[in-house]
N, C-alpha and C positions, 0 to 999 in steps of 0.2 A: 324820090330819086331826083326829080328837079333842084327841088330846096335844097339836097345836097351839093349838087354841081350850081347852082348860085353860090350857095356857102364857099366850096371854094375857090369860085373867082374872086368873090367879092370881097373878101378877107383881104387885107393892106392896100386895096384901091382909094387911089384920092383922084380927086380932081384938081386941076393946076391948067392959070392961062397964061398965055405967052403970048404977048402982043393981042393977036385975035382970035386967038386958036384954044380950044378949051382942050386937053388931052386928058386922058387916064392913065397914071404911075404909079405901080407899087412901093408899098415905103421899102427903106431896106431892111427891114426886119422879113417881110417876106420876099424878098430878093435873094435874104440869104436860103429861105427854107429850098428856093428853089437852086438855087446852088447847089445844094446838098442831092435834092431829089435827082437830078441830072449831072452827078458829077461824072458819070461814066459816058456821058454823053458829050464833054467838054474837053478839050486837051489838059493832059495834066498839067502844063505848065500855065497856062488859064487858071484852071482851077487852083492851084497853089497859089498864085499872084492873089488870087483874088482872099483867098482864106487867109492870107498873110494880111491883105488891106481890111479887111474884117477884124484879125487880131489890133492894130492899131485904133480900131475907133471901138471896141468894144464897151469902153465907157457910156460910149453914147446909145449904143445898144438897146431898147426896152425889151428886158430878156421875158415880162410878162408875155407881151406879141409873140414874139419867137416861141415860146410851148403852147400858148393860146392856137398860133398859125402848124404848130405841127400837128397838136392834138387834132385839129379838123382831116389832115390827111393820115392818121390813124396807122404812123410807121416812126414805130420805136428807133429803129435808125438815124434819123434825122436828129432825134434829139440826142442818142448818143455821139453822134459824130460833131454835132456844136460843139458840144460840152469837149469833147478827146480837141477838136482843133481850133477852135477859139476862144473858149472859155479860160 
């Protein structure tokens, strides 16, 4: 059960320093997962904004992460809902 809830925090964490400050950010491949996971929890006009700015850079996208980072939260949703609004 730990290793699970390691797994997924730790899934798209990097480290990054700024000036003197060492912080922890997720990449946006899992930014988006979690977009997804919490959409009902974000105003829609949020969430639209943001799945629109998502469709813009999807090139950039590494859609391996993105099913890698959903397959660990084990909900077929997420990966249908990329696919129907960004893909």
């Amino acid at each position: 059960m730990l290793y699970y809830f390691n797994e997924l925090l730790e899934n798209g964490l990097s480290k990054c320093k700024i000036e003197e400050t060492e912080l922890f950010i997720y990449d946006k491949e899992r930014l988006l997962i979690e977009l997804v996971r919490y959409k009902t929890k974000s105003p829609y006009e949020l969430y639209k904004e943001v799945i629109n700015n998502y469709r813009k850079i999807k090139n950039e996208l590494d859609f391996m992460k993105v099913y890698k980072y959903a397959h660990v939260f084990n909900r077929p949703y997420i990966i249908q809902t990329i696919e129907k609004k960004v893909i």
